[in-house]
C-alpha positions, -999 to +999 in steps of 0.1 A: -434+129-663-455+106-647-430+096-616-424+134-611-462+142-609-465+113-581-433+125-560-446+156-563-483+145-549-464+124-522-443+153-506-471+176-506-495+149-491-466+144-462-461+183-456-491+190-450-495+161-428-468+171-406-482+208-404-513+195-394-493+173-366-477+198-351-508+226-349-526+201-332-499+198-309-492+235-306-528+243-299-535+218-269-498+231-252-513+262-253-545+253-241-529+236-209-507+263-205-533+292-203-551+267-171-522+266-151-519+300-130-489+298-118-473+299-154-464+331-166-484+347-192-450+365-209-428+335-224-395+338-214-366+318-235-339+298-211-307+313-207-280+301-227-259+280-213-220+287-212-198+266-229-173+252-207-200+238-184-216+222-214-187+207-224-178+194-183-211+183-186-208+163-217-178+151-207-190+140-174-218+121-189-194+105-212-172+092-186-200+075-163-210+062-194-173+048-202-173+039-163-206+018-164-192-001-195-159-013-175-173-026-150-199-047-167-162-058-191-148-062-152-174-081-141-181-103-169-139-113-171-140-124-136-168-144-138-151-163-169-118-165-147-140-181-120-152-205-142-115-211-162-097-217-128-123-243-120-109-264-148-075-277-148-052-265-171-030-292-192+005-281-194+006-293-230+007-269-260-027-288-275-037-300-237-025-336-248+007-357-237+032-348-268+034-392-278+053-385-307+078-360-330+100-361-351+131-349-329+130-352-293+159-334-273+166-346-234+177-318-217+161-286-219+188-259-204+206-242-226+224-265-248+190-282-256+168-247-258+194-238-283+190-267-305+150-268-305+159-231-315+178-233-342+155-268-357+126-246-356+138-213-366+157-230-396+122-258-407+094-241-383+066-262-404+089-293-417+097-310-379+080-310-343+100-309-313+099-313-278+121-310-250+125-333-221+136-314-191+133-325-158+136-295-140+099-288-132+078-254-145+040-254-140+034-245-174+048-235-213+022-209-218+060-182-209+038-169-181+048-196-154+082-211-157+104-235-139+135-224-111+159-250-127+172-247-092+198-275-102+206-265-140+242-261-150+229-225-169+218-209-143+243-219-120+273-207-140+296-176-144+286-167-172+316-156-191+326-153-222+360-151-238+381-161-267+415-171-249+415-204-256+443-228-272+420-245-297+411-231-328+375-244-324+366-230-290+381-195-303+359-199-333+331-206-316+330-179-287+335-155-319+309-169-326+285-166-298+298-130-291+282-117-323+251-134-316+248-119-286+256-086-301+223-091-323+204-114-297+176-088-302+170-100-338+174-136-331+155-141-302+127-114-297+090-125-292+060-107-301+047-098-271+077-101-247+099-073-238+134-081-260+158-106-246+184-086-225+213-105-207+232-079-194+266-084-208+295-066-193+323-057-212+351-055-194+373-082-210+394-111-193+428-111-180+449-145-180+481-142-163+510-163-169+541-174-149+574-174-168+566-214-171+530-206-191+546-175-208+555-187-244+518-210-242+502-176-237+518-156-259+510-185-287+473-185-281+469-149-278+487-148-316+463-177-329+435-157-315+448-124-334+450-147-365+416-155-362+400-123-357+400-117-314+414-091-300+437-090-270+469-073-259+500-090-243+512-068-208+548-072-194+545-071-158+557-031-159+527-027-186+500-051-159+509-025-131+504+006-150+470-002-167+454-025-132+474-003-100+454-033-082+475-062-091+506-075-077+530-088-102+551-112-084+558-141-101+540-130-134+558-130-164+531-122-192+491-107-192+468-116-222+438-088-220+404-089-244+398-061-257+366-069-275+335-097-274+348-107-239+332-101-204+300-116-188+263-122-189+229-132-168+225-171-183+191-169-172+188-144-193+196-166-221+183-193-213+153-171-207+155-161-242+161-196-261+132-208-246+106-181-250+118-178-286+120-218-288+081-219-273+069-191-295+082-210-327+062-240-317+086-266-296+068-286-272+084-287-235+076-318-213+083-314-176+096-349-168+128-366-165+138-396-191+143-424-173+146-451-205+143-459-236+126-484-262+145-497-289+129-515-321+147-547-341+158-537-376+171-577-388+174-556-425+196-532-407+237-536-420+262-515-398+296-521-396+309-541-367+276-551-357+260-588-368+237-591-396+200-592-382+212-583-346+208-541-351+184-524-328+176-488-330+160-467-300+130-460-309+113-442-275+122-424-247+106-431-213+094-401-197+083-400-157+063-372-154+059-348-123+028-367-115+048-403-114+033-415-148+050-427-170+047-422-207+067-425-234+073-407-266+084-418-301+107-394-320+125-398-355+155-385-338+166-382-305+196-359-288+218-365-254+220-328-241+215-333-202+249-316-197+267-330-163+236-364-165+244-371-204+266-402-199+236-417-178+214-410-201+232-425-225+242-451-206+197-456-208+203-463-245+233-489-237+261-470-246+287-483-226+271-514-218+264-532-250+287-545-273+312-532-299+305-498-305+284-496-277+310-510-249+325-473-246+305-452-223+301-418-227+330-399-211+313-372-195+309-372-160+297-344-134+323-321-117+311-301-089+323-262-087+317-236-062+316-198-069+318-176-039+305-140-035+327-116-013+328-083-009+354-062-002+351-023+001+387-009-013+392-037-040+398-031-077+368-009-102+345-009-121+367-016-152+381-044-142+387-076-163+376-117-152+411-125-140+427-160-139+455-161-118+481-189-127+469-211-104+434-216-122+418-192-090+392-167-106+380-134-098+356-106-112+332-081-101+294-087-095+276-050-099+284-021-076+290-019-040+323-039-038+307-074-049+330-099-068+323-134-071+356-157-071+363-194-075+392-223-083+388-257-096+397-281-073+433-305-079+422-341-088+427-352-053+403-324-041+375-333-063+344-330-039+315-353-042+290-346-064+257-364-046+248-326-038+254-295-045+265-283-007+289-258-003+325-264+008+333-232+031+366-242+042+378-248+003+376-207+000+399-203+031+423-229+023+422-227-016+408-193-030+411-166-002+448-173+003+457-169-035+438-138-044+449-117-016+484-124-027+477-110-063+448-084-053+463-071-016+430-057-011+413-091-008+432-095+028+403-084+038+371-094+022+336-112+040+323-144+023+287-127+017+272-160+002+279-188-018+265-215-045+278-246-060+270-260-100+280-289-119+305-290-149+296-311-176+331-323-175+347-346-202+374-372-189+387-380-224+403-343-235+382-319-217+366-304-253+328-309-265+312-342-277+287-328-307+276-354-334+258-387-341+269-418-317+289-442-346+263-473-336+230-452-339+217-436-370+191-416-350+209-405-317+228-374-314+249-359-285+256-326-279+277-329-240+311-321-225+319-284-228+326-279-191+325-243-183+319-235-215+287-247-227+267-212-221+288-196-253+291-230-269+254-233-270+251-208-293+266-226-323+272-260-312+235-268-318+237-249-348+257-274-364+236-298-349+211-283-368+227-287-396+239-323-394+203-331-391+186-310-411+210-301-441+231-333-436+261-313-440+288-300-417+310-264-422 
């Protein structure tokens, strides 16, 4: 009763207060009002105002307001840029030189890109690793990035297929066409536009002579057996469903009709690294130039003396700058495609002893794809096709593009000191062969040309994946010649797994 009486007391106390307030107030207006002569003595109200030119107004008012408050954000950004460009950026994930990991991969193209991916996506918070690649980028931020002007990737075809004579290779381009069917879940990026490589569909065409007939026809059923699909074409069959082609001297077609064509492999390689960065692999733009190795006298392998074993224990790393800094790993893995033998050759395989007095039989092979152009040659539907003779052709968007090549006989292999281009090899070896089977190629222009290395292996032309017999902590993943852009896929997969499930399926 109390509290009420004194609420009561207060809120009368107040009103009155604010009557009296606004009296006073009320009075002296009036007072100054009734002085000035030119003030009417009849009040009139302002007019109302109409409501679309309030709301303009109110919207007007708003924007300036919005306006003012973006250019102070503007101005304030640009005067932190000023002062961020002023320092130099370290190229480093952390800003410091990566001097340790636990798996460190030489070669950062798309064999070695796949493998940091599949390590990480697989244990993203059980292992660090960084890449070697000696193709420089500015930074690994994925807004600057390197040309890898001399990669392998980008320099390839970019095909894929499944005619192959090995069980393995068909397995594995089975493989790597369903994970580029679903390369949007593996490889997207928060952030980044999804990973699109632009694969064409259109199949490949391998043409036999009556000597390769039976070969082909055994392949294309092993394929079938293992899940590819592809149609055999009798000559009769070829002509009907490519009107293009000229038959003679073909005795038998193989065409894929499904998970064969072609792709942009800097697309993918694109894609494995942005996804490979984003999961936390450190790249270092620098080229190995040697290793360090450690004496393990407990150490017993096979073939090798008691107390004599040495394991490598650091890789050697000239960066863009000349320094030269090294970085010790757990593991380490060969994947410098055409360079892996000298690499290797870094960590004395091939020059040693025992185990180690068998190099590494991968050497480079140099290649050249040419792009012609011919206005009346074959569609928009039409397959890669290999002519007997090993000479290539497919198309290369619209406009009457194709890009064509042949490898070389042994006794034509060019030098491989550069990657110069060999014009008189297309008029001598390619031109000659393909307007025979396509007549339309009589006539075509040589619009440009490029050359890229094969990462070719001497022993049986097939991959090298797996540890090296003398190390326990060196792994090579080389060899695949043209293949390596599908192989990459799943090769390092099982990489993967070797290392980090210590198992192999």
């Amino acid at each position: 009763m109390f509290i009420s009486t004194m609420f009561k007391a207060v809120n009368t106390f107040k009103c009155r207060k604010f009557i009296k307030v606004k009296f006073v107030n009320l009075y002296k207006n009036a007072c100054f009002c009734t002085n000035k002569s030119e003030v009417s003595s009849s009040y009139e109200p302002p007019k109302p105002e109409n409501p679309f030119k309030r709301t303009f107004r109110i919207l007007g008012n708003d924007m300036k307001t919005a306006k003012n408050k973006v250019q102070s954000f503007i101005t304030k950004v640009q005067g932190v840029r000023e002062v961020t460009n002023k320092v130099p950026k370290s190229p480093y994930r952390d800003g410091v030189f990566p001097e340790h990991c636990d798996i460190a991969i030489i070669g950062g193209g798309a064999m070695g890109s796949s493998i940091a991916y599949w390590l990480k996506q697989r244990a993203p918070n059980a292992i660090t690793v960084t890449v070697i690649e000696k193709d420089p980028s500015v930074n690994q931020n994925i807004v600057s990035w390197g040309q890898y002007v001399d990669a392998s990737t980008v320099l390839s075809v970019g095909g894929l297929r499944q005619q192959f004579s090995l069980e393995e290779n068909i397995r594995m381009s089975l493989f790597g066409a369903e994970f580029l069917r679903n390369i949007k879940q593996h490889l997207s990026v928060e952030g980044h536009d999804p990973p699109d490589v632009q694969f064409t569909p259109f199949g490949y065409l391998c043409l036999a002579s009556e000597e390769g007939a039976q070969q082909l026809e055994e392949n294309a059923n092993l394929q079938k057996k293992l899940g590819a699909k592809n149609e055999l074409l009798t000559p009769v069959k070829l002509k009907q469903k490519f009107p293009w082609i000229n038959t003679d001297g073909i005795a038998l077609g193989c065409h894929g009709l499904e998970n064969e064509g072609w792709f942009d492999p800097w697309s993918l390689l694109y894609a494995f690294k942005t996804k490979a960065l984003s999961l936390g692999v450190e790249y270092v733009d620098g080229e190995a130039v040697g290793f360090e190795f450690k004496k393990m006298p407990d150490m017993l392998t096979e073939g090798v003396e008691p107390g004599s074993y040495e394991a490598v224990e650091k890789v050697l790393v000239k960066t863009e700058s000349g320094e030269l800094r090294s970085i010790k790993f757990g593991f380490v893995i060969i994947a410098a495609g055409p360079h892996s033998a000298r690499v290797a050759k870094m960590a004395r395989i091939g020059t040693g002893e025992g185990m180690l007095s068998i190099p590494l039989p991968v050497e480079p092979r140099k290649r050249y794809v040419f792009c012609i152009n011919c206005k009346n040659g074959p569609g928009l539907n039409t397959p890669l096709t290999i002519d007997p003779s090993g000479a290539y052709f497919r198309r290369e968007g619209l406009a009457g593009n194709y890009i064509c090549g042949r490898s070389p006989l042994p006794e034509e292999e060019p030098s491989v000191d550069n990657l110069d281009v060999d014009y008189d090899f297309f008029d001598k070896n390619v031109w000659p062969i393909l307007a025979k089977r396509v007549p339309a190629f009589e006539s075509v222009k040589v619009k440009s040309a490029w050359s890229g290395y094969y990462e070719y292996n001497t022993y049986d032309e097939n991959g090298i994946v797996g540890p090296h017999p003398y190390y326990t902590n060196l792994y090579i993943a080389t060899g695949f010649s043209g293949h390596v852009i599908y192989v990459s896929m799943l090769q390092e997969f099982n990489i993967h797994r070797l290392l980090v499930e210590a198992s192999w399926k």
